[in-house]
MMTF fields as JSON, N, C-alpha, C and O atoms, coordinates in Angstrom:
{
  "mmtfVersion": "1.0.0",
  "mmtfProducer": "UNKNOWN",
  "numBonds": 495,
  "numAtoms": 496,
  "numGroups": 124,
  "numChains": 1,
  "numModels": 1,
  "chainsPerModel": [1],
  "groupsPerChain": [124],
  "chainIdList": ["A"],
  "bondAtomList": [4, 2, 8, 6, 12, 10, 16, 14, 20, 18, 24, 22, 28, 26, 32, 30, 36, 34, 40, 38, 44, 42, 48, 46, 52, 50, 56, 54, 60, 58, 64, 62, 68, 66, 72, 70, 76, 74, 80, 78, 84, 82, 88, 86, 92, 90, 96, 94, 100, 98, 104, 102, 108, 106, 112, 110, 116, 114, 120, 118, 124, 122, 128, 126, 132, 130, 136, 134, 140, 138, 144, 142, 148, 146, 152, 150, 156, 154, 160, 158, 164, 162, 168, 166, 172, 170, 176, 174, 180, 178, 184, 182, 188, 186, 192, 190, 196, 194, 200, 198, 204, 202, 208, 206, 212, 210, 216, 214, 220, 218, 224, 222, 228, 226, 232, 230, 236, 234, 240, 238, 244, 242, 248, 246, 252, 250, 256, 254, 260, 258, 264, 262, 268, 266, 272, 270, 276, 274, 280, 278, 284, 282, 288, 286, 292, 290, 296, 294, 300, 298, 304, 302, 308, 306, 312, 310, 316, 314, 320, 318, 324, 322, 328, 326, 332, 330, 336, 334, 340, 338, 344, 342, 348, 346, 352, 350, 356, 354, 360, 358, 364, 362, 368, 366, 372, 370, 376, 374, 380, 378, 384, 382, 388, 386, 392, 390, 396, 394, 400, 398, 404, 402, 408, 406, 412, 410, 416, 414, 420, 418, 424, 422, 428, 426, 432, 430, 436, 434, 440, 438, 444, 442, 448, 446, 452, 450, 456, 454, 460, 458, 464, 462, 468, 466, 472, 470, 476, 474, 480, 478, 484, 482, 488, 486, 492, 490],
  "bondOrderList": [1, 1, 1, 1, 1, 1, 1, 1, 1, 1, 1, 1, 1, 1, 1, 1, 1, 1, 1, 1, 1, 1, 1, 1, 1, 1, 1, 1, 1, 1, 1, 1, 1, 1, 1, 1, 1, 1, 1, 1, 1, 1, 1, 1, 1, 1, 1, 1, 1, 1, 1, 1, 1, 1, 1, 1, 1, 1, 1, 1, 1, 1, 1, 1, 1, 1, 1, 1, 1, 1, 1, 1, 1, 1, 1, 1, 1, 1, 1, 1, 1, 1, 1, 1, 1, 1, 1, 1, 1, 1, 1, 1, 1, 1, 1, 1, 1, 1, 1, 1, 1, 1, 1, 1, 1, 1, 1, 1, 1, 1, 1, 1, 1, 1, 1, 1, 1, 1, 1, 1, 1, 1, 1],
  "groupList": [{"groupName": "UNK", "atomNameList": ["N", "CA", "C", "O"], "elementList": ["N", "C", "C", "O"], "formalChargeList": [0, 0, 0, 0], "bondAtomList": [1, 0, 2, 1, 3, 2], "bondOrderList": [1, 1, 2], "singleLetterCode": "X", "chemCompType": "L-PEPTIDE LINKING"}],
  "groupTypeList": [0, 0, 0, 0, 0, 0, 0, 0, 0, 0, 0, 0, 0, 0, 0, 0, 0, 0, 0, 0, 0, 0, 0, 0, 0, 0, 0, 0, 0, 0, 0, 0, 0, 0, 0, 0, 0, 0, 0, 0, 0, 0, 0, 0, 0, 0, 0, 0, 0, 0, 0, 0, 0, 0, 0, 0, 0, 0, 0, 0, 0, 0, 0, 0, 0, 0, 0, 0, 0, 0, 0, 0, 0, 0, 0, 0, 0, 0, 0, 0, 0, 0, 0, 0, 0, 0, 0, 0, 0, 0, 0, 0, 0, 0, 0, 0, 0, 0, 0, 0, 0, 0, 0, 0, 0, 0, 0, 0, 0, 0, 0, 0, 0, 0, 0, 0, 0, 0, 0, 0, 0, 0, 0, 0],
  "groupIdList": [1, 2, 3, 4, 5, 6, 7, 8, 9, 10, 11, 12, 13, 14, 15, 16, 17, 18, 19, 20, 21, 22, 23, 24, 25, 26, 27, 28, 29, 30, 31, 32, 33, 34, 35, 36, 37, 38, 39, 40, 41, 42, 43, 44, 45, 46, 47, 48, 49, 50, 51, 52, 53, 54, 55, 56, 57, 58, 59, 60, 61, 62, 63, 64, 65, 66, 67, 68, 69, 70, 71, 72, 73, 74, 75, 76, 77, 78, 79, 80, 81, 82, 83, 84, 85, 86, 87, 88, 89, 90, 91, 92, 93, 94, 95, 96, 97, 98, 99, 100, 101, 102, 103, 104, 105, 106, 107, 108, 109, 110, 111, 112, 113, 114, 115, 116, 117, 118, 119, 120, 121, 122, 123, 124],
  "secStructList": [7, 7, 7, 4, 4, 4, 1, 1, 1, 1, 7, 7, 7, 6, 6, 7, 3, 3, 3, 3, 4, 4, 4, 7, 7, 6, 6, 7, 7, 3, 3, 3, 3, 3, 7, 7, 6, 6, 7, 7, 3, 3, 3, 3, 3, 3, 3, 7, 6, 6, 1, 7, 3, 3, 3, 3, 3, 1, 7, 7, 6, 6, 6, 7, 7, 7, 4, 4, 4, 4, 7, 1, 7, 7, 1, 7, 6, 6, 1, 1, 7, 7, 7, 5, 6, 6, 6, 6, 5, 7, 7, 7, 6, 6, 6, 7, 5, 5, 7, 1, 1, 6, 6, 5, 6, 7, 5, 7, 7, 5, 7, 7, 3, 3, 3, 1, 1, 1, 3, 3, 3, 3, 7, 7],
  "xCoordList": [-30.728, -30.791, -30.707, -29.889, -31.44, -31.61, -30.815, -30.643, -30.176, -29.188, -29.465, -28.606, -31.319, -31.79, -31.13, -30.636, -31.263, -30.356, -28.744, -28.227, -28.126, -26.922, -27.778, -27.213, -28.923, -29.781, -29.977, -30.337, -29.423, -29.625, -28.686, -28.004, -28.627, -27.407, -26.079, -24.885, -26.898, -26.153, -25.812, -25.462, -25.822, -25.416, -23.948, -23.168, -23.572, -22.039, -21.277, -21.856, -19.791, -19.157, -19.008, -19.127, -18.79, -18.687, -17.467, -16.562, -17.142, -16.195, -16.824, -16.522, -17.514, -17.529, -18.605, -19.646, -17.511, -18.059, -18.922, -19.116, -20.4, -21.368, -21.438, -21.581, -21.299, -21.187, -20.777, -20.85, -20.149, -19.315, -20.728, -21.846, -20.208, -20.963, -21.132, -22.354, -20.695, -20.853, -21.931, -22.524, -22.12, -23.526, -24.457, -25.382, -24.716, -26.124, -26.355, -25.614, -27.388, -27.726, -28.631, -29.646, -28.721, -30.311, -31.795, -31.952, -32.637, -33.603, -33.619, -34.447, -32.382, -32.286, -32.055, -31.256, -32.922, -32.676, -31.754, -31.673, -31.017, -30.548, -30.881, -30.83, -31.186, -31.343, -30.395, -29.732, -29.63, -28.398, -27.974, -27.87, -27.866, -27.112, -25.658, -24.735, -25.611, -23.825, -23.681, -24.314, -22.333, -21.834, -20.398, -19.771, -20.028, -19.209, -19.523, -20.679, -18.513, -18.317, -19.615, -20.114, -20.182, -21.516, -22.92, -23.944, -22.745, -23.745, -23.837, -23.193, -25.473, -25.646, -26.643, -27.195, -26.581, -27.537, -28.273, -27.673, -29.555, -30.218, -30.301, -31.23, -29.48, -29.768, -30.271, -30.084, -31.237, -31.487, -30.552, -30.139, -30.35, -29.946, -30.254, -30.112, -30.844, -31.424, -30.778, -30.128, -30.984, -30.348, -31.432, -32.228, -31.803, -32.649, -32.466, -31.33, -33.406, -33.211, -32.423, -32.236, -31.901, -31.018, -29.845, -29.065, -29.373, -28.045, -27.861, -26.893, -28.73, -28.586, -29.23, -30.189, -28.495, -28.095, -28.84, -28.377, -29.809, -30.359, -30.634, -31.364, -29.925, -30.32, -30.754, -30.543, -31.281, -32.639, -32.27, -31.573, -32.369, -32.606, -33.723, -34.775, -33.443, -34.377, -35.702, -35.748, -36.408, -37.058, -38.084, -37.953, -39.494, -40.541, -41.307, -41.449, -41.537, -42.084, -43.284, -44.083, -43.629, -45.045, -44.752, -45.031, -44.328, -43.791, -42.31, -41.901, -41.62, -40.211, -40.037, -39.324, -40.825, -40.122, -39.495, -39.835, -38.281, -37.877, -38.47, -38.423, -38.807, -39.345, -39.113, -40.04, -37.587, -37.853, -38.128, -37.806, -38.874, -39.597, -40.029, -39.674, -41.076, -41.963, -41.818, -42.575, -40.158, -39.745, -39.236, -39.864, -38.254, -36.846, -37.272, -36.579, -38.736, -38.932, -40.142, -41.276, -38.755, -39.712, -39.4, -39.377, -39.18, -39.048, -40.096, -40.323, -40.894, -42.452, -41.61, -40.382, -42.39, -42.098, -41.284, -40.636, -41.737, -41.2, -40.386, -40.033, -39.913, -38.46, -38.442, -37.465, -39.88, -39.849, -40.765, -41.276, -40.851, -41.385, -40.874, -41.124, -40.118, -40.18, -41.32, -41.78, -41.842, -42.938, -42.775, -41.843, -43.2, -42.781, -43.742, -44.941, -43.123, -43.896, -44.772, -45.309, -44.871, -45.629, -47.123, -48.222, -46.861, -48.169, -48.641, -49.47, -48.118, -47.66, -47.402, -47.973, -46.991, -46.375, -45.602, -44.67, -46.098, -45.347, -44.009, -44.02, -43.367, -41.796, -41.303, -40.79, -41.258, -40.97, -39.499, -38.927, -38.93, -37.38, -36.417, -35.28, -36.734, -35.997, -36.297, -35.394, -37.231, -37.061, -37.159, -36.645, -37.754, -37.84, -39.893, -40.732, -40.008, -41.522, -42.65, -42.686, -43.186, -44.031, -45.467, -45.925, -45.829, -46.769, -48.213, -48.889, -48.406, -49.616, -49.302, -48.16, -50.526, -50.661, -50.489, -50.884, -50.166, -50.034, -48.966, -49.612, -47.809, -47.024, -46.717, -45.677, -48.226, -48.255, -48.398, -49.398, -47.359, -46.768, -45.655, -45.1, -45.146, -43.63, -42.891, -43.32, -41.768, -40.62, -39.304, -38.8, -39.012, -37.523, -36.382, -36.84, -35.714, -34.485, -33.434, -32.731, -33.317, -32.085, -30.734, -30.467, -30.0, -28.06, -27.735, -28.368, -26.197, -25.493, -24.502, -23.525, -24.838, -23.391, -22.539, -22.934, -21.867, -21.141, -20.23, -19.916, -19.761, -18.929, -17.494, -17.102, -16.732, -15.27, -14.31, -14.355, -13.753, -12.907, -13.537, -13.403, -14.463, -15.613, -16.334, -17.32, -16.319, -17.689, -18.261, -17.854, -19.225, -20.681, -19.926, -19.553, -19.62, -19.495, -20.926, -21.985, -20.66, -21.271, -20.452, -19.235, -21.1, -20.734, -20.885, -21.886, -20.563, -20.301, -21.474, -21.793],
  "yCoordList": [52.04, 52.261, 53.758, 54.344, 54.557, 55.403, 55.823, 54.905, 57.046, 57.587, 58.117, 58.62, 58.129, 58.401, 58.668, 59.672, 57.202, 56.684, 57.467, 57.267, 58.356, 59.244, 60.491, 61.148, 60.641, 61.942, 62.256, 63.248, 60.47, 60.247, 61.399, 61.969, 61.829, 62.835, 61.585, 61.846, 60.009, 59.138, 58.273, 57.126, 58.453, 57.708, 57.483, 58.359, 56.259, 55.548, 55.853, 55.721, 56.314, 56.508, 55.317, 54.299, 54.948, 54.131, 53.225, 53.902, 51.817, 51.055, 50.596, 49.494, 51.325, 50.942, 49.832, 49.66, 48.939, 47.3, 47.319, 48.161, 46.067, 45.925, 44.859, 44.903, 43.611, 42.226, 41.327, 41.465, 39.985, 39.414, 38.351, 38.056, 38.067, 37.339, 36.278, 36.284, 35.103, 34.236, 34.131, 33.072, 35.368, 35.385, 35.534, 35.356, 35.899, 35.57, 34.633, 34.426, 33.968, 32.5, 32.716, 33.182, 32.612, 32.406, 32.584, 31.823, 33.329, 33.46, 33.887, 33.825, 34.407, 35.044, 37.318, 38.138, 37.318, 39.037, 39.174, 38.248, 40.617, 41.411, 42.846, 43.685, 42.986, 44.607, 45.149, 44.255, 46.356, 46.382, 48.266, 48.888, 48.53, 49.911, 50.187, 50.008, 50.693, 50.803, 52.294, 53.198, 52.18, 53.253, 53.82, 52.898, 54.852, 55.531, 57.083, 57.462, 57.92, 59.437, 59.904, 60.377, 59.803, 60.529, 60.074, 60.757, 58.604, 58.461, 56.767, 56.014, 56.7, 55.382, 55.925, 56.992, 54.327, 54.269, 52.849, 51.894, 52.75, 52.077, 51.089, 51.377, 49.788, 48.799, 47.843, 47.205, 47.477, 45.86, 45.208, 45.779, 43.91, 43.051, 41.649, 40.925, 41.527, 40.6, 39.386, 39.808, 37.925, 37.168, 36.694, 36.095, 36.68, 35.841, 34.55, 34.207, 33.427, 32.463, 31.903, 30.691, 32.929, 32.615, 32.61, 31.782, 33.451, 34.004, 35.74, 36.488, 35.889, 37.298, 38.28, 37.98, 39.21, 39.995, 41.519, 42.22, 41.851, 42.872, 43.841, 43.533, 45.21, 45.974, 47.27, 47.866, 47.75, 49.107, 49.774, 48.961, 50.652, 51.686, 51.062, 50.659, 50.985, 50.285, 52.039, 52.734, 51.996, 53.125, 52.907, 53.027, 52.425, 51.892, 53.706, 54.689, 53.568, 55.471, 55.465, 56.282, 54.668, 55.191, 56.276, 57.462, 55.931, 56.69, 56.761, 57.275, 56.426, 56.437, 55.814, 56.37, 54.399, 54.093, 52.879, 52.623, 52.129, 51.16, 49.628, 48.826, 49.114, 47.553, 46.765, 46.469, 46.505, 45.795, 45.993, 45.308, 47.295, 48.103, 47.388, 47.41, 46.613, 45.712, 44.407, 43.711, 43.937, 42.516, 41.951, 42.209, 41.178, 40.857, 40.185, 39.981, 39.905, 38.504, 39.802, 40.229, 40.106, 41.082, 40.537, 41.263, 38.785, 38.495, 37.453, 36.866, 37.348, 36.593, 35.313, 35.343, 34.043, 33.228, 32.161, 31.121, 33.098, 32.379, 33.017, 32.764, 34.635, 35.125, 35.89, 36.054, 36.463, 36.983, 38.723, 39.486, 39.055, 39.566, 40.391, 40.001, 41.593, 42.705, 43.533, 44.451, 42.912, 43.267, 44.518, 44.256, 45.134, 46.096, 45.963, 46.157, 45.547, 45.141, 45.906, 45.515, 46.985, 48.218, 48.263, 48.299, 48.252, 48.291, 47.185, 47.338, 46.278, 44.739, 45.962, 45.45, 46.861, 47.359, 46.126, 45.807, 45.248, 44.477, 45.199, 46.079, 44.349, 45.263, 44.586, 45.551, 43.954, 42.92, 43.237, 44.319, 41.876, 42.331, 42.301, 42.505, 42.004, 41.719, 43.831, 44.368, 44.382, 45.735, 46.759, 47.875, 46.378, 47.411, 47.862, 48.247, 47.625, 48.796, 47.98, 46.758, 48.352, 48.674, 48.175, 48.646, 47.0, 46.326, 45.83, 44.825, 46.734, 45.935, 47.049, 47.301, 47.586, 48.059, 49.544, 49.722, 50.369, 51.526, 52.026, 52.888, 51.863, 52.078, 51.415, 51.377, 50.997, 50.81, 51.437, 52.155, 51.531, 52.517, 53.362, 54.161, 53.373, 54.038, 52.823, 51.756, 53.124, 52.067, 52.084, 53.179, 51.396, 50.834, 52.271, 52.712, 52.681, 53.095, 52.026, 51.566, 51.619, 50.891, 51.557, 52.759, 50.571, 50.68, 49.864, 48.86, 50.298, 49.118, 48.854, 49.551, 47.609, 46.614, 45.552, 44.989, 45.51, 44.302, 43.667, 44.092, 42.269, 41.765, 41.855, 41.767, 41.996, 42.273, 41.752, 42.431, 40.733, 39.82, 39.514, 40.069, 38.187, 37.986, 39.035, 38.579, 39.841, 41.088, 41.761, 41.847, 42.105, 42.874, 44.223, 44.347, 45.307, 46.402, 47.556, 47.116, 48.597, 49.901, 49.835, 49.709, 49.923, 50.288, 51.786, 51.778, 52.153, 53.436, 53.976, 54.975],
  "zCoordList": [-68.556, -67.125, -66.861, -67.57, -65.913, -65.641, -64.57, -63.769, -64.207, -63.262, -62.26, -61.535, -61.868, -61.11, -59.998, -59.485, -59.657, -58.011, -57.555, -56.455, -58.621, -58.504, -57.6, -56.725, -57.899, -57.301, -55.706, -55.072, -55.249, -53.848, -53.417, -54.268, -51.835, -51.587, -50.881, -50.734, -50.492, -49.814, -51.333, -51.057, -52.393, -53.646, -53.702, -54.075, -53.315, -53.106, -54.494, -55.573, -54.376, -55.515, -56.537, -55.855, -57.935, -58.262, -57.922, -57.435, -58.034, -57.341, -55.781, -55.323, -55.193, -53.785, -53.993, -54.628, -52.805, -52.445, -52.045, -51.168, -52.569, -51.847, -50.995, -49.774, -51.911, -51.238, -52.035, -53.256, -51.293, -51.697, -52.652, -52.228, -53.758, -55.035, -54.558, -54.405, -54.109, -53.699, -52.268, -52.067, -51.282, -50.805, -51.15, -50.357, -52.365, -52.777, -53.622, -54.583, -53.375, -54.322, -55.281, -54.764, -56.276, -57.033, -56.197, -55.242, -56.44, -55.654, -54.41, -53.501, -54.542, -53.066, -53.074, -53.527, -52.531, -52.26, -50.814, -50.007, -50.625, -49.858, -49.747, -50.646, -48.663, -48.308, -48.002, -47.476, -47.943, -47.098, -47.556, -48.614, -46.403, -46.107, -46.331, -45.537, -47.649, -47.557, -47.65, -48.195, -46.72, -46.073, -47.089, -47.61, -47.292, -47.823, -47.678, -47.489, -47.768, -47.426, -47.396, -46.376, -48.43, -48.557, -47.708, -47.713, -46.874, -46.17, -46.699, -47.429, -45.54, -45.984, -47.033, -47.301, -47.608, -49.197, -49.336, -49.83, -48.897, -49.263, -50.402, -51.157, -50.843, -51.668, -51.405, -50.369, -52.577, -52.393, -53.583, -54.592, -53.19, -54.465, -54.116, -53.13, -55.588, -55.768, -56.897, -57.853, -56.743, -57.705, -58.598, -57.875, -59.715, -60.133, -60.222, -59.897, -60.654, -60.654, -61.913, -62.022, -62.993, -64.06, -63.534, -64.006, -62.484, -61.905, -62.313, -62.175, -62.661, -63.273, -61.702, -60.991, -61.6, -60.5, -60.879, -61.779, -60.237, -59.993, -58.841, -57.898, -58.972, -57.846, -57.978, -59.034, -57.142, -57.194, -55.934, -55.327, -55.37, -54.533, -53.618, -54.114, -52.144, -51.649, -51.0, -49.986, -52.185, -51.784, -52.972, -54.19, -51.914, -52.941, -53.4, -52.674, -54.398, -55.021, -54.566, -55.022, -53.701, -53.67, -52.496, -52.673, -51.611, -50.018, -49.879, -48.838, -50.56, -50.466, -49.078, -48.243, -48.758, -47.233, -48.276, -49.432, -47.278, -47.303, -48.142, -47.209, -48.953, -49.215, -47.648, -46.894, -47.368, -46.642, -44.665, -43.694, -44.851, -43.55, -42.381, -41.203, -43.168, -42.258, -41.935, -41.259, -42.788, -42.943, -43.86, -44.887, -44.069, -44.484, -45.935, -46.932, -45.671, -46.895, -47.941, -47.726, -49.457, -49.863, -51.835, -52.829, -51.701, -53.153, -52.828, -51.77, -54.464, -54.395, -54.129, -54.212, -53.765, -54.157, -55.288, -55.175, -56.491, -57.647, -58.481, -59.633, -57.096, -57.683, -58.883, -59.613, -59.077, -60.582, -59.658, -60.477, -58.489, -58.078, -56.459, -55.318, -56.888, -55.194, -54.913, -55.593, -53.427, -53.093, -51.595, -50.835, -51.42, -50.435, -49.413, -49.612, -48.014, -47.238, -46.41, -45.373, -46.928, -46.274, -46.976, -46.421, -48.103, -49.369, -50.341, -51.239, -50.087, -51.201, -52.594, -53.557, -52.883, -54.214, -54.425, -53.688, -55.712, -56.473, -58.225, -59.085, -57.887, -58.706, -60.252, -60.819, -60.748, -61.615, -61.322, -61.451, -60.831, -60.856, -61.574, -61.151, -62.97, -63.83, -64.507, -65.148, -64.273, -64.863, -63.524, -63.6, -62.458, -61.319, -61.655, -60.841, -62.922, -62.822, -61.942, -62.08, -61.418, -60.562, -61.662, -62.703, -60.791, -61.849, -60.931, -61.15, -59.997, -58.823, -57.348, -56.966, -56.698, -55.324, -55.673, -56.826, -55.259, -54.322, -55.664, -56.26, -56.266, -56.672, -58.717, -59.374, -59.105, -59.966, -60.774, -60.739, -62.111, -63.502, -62.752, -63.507, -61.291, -60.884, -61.133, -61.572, -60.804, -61.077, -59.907, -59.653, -59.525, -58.414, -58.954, -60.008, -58.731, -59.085, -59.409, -58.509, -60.7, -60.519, -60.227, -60.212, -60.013, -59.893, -60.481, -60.807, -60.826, -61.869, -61.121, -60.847, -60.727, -60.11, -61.085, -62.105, -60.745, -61.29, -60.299, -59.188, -61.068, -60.215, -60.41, -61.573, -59.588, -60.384, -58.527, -57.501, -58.667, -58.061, -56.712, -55.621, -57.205, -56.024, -55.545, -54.966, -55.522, -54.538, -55.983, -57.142, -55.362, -56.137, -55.855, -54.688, -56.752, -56.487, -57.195, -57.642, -57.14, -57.539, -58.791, -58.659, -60.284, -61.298, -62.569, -63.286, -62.62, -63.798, -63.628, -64.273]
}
């Protein structure tokens, strides 16, 4: 994993809470602005359909706008896919790279969350 996403100037310290684990289900994504000293910071997180928990910098490389810009619904159907509703830039979400549209061979910024006593935090 790459440390990119530390480069943000709004990049949340590690430890800080994102969301509680039990709101997200399998196949389900979140967009969400978290706030701490340094600003807000753009995350998505996403669940796969294994239970395995993935999140990226919500800032598609082609334009650095938002994925979920134009609307809330930005995982394919079959959950193997973040699509950015500005450009359809498709994401593979299990790696972040950028595999289709506007933004294909860039890649998501990942973050490392984990879970540690029910909530999703910011990790190391």
């Amino acid at each position: 994993m790459t440390d990119a996403w530390r480069k943000y100037k709004s990049a949340p310290p590690p430890g800080t809470t994102v969301l509680e684990s039990t709101s997200l289900a399998p196949g389900e994504s979140r967009c969400l602005n978290i706030e701490s000293d340094n600003g807000r910071f753009p995350l998505i997180l996403a669940r796969h359909a294994d239970g395995r928990v993935h999140a990226y910098v919500n800032a598609c490389p082609h334009q650095y706008l938002p994925l979920d810009g134009r609307g809330s619904n930005i995982l394919s159907r079959d959950g193997e896919l973040l699509i950015c509703t500005h450009h359809q830039a498709c994401f593979r979400l299990d790696s972040g790279e950028g595999i289709s549209g506007p933004a294909q061979g860039e890649a998501l910024d990942p973050v490392p969350v984990q879970e540690v006593d029910g909530w999703w935090v910011i990790g190391e």
